[in-house]
N, C-alpha and C positions, 0 to 999 in steps of 0.2 A: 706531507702538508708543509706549506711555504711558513717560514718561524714567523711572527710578530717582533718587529724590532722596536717597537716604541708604541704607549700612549700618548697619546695627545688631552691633556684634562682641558676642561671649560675653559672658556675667559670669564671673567667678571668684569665687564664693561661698564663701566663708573666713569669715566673720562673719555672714552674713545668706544666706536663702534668697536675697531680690529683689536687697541691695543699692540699691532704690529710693527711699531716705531714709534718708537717715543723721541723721533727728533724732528719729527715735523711739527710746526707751528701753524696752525689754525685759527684762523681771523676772524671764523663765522662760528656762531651760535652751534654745541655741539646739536645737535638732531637724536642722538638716543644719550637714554641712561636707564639705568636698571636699577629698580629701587629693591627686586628679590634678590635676594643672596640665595643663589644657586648655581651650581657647575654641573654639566655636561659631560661625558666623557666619549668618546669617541678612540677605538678603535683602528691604526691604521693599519692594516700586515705589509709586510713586505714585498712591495710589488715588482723589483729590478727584473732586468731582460732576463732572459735563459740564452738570448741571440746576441746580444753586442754586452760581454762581460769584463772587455776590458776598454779605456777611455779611449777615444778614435782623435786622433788629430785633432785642435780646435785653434783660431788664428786669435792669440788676445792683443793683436795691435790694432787687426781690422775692427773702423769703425762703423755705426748704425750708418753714416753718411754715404761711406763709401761701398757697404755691402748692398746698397739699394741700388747702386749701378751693376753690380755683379749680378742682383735679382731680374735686371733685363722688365720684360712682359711675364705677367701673370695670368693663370685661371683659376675659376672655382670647380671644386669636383660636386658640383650643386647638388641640394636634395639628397643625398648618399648617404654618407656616414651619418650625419647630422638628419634624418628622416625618425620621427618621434612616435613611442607606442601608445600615441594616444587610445586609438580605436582598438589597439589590439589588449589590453588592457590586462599586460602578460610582461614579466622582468624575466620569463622561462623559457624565451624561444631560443634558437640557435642566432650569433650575432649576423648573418648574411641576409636571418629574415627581418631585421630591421632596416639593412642596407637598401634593401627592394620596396618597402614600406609607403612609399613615395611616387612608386612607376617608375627606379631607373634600374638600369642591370649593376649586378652583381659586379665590383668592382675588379677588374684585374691587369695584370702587368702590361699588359699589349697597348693602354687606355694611355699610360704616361710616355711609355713610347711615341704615339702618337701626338701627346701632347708636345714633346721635345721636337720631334720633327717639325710639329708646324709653326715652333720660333719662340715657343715658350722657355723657360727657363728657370719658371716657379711656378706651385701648384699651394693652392691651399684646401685644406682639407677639414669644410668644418665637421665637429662631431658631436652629437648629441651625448653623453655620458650617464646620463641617470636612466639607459634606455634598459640597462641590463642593472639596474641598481633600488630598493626598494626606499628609495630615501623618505617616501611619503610616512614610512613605519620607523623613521628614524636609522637605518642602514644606509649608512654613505660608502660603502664599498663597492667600490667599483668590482664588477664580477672578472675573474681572469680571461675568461674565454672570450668577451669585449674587448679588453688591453690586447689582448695575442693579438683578436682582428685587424685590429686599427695600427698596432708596431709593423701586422703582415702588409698593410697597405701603404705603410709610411714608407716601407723599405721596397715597395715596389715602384714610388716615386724618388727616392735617393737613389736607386739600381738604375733610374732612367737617365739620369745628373740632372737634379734638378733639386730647387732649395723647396723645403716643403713647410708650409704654417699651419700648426693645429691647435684648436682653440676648445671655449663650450658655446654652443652656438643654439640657440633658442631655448632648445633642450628643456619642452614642455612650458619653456617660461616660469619656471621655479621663484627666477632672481624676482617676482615681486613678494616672496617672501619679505627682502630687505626693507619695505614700505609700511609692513603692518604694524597696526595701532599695536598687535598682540608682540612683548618684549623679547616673548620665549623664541616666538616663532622668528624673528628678527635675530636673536640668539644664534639660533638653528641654521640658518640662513649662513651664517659665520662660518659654522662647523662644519656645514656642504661645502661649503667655498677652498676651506685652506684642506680639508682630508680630500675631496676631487683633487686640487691640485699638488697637494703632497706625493699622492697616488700616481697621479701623470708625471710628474718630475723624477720624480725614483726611478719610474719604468724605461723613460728615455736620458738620463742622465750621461750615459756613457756615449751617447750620439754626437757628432760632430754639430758645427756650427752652420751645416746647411741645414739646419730642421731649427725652427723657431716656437716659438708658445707666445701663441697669442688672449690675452684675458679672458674676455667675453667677446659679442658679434655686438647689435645693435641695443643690448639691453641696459649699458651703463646711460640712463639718465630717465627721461621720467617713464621708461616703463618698469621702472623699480618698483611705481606703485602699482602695476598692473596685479590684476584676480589671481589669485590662485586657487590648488586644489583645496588649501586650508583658510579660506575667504571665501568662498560661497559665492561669489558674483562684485563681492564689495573691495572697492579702490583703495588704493595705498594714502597712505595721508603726510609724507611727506613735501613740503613747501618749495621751489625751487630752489633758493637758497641750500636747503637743506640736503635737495637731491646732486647739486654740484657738490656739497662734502662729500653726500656720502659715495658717489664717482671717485673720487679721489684717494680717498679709505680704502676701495675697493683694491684700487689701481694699487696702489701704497702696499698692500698687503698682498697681491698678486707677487708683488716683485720681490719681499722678505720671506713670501712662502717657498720660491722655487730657487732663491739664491740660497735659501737655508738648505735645501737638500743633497747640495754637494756636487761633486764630480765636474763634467763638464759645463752643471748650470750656475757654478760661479761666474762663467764669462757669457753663457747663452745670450746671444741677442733676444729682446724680449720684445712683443708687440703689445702698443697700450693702446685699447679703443676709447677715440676721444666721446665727448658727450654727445650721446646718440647718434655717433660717426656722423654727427651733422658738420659741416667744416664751418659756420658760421658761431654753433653753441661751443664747439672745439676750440676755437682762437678765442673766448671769452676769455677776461682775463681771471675769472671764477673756476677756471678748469685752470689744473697744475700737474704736469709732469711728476712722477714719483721721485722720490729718492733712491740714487743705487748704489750698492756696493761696490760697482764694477763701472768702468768708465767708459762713457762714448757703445753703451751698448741695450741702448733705447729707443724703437719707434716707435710713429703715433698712427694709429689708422684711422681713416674715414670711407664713407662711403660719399658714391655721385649716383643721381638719378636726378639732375636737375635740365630741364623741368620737367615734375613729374608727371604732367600733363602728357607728354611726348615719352619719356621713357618706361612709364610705370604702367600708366591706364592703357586699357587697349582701345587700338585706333577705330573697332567697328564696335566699341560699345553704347549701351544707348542712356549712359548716364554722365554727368558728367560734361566740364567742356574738354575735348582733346584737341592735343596741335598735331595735325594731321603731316605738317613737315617738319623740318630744321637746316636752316644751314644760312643764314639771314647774316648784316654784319652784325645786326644785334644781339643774336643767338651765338656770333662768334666771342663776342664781348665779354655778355653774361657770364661762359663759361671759361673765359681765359683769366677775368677779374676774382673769379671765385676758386680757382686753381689757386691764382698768384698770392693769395690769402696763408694756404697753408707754408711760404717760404717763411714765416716768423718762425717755426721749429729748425729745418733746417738751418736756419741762420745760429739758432743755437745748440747745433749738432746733435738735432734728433732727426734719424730717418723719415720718412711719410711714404706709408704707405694706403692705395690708394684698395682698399681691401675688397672693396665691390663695385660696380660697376657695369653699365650695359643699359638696352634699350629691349622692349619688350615687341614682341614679333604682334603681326593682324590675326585675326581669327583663322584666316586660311591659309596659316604658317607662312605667308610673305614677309619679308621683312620692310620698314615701314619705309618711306620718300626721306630720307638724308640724312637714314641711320648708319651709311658710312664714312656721309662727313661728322657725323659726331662721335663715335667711338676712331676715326682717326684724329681729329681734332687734337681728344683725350690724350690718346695716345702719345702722339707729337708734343705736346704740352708736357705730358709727365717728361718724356726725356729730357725736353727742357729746363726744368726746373727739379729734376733729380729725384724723383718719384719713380714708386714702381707701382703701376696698374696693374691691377688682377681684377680680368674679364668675369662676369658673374654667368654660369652657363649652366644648362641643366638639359645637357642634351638636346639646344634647341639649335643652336649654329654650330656648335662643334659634335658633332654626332658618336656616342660611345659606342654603338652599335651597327654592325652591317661594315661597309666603308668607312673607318673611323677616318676622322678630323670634319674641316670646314667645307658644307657643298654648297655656300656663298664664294668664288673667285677673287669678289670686291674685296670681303672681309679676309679671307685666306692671306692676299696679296699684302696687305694692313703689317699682320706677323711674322708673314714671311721676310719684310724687310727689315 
């Protein structure tokens, strides 16, 4: 049995949601306080490799700036790791039958392979983490045999040379815990946060600086207040004001939970998802960058799916208006205006990364009228302004199965250059 090296006891949050730095200064109205006096305690056991035991190379001169040229083109290994047991209604399965939970195959080394050949040179990898974990009963331990999976899959994308980002990504939607009126559960919410990431940092701590950790996916901002299993249908109640701190808090404590656990993640470059990876509520000047330990080794992700109309809704549905093309100069506009937005970070030497992205296929799997002038567009534009795009994919243009890669030419050709 693996030793327990530390408890982690409650916070008492009286001034601060995290309490995880007390050198930030806060200009808004805190959003929680806790009038019960009571702690928590939480359990972490010792989760490090059995596989990378001792510290692997890491660059602390290279910056967040300059590794996001070395990141090249990105994809998402979609739907996968990150596929949730909702329906399955089981923390007991073996972790491959959450991998498939979704409709996609079973992950393995061949996949990144192919992803490196066809001109990628990052992958990210989101993961759902409370899949194997009973946290609804108060248990934030991540199960081992989850960790082994996801280190076997992370090392099947580093074995392919490729930088790899791994995050918690929807992952049942927990994070509207942080919204409830209920103190405890907001508490609670805390103690999933920093033992999840205590847990993931230990395990990959000794990894080089091609593997990243990224916070959360799309959940830092108002789906903070979204339902959860412990709300019954009922909305979160904080204020938008309120939900830009508590983004912040999160972020803040993201980055003092994983530089706290040592080894190689003193210098890990780390990814922050700005507010609701929207890149308009992102450059608010309400959303702030964390504080780091470690210098020049911060970036900011968002997501594109703009417009949604065209990249999100499907083009034969019968709700809804769709834009049936793109490629107009005013659809060139839109999208080079709303790019050139996110250079305020770069300009102060935080990476951007462009963490999702893509256009969504027709009913009868064609892809739509000027879906490759727009993800080349994309593309074109991030190198321009120092961004790394990560394709969002779920086996739909890039194929895991049969013939792996792209049996688009158009899109193939896009990567290939």
């Amino acid at each position: 049995m693996k030793k327990f090296i530390f408890i982690m006891t409650g916070l008492l949050l009286v001034f601060s949601l995290f309490s995880c730095s007390s050198k930030k200064t806060v200009k808004t109205k805190k959003p929680f306080s806790y009038d019960n006096d009571f702690t928590l305690e939480v359990i972490v056991p010792d989760t490090s490799s059995n596989i990378k035991t001792k510290a692997e190379k890491i660059n602390k001169k290279l910056t967040a700036v300059e590794l996001t040229k070395l990141m090249g083109n990105g994809i998402n290994l979609g739907n996968t790791m990150e596929a949730y047991r909702g329906w399955f209604h089981s923390t007991k399965l073996n972790a491959e039958s959450y991998e498939r939970a979704w409709g996609q195959p079973e992950t393995t080394a061949e996949i990144f392979v192919a992803y490196k050949e066809a001109g990628f040179d990052t992958v990210r990898i989101p993961v759902a983490w409370t899949n194997m974990m009973d946290y609804e009963n108060g248990d934030y331990v991540i199960s081992y045999e989850y960790l082994d999976r996801v280190e076997t899959v992370v090392n099947y994308a580093l074995d392919a040379d490729l930088y790899v980002i791994i995050n918690d990504h929807w992952d049942g939607q927990w994070w509207g815990m942080f919204g409830s009126e209920n103190m405890e559960t907001r508490h609670n919410a805390v103690m999933l946060y920093k033992s999840m990431w205590t847990q993931i940092a230990t395990r990959f701590k000794n990894y080089s600086d091609k593997l990243i950790f990224e916070g959360a996916n799309e959940e830092l901002g108002n789906r903070l207040n979204d339902d959860t299993v412990f709300s019954a249908g009922a909305k979160g109640v904080l204020t938008e004001t309120h939900l830009f701190q508590a983004v912040n808090e999160i972020n803040q404590c993201f980055v003092d939970v994983v530089r706290s656990t040592g080894g190689n993640n003193y210098y890990r470059f780390l990814l922050i998802p700005g507010f609701d990876t929207d890149i308009r509520q992102t450059v608010d000047v309400r959303f702030e960058m964390p504080e780091d330990s470690a210098k020049n080794k911060l970036l900011v992700s968002v997501h594109y799916y703009t417009p949604s109309t065209f990249c999100i809704l499907n083009q034969d549905a019968d709700w809804g208006k769709n834009k049936e093309d793109w490629g107009t100069q005013d659809d060139y506009g839109v999208m080079n205006r709303n790019l050139a937005q996110m250079q305020k970070f770069v300009e102060q030497g935080y990476g951007v990364v462009i963490g999702e992205y893509g256009v969504s296929m027709k009913k009868d799997g064609d892809k739509k009228d000027g879906t490759e002038k727009w993800m080349r567009n994309l593309v074109e534009k991030s190198e321009e302004y120092n961004y790394c795009p990560i394709l969002w994919d779920c086996n739909s243009f890039f194929k895991k199965t049969g013939t792996l890669g792209f049996q688009d030419p158009e899109l193939a050709a896009i990567y290939k250059k």
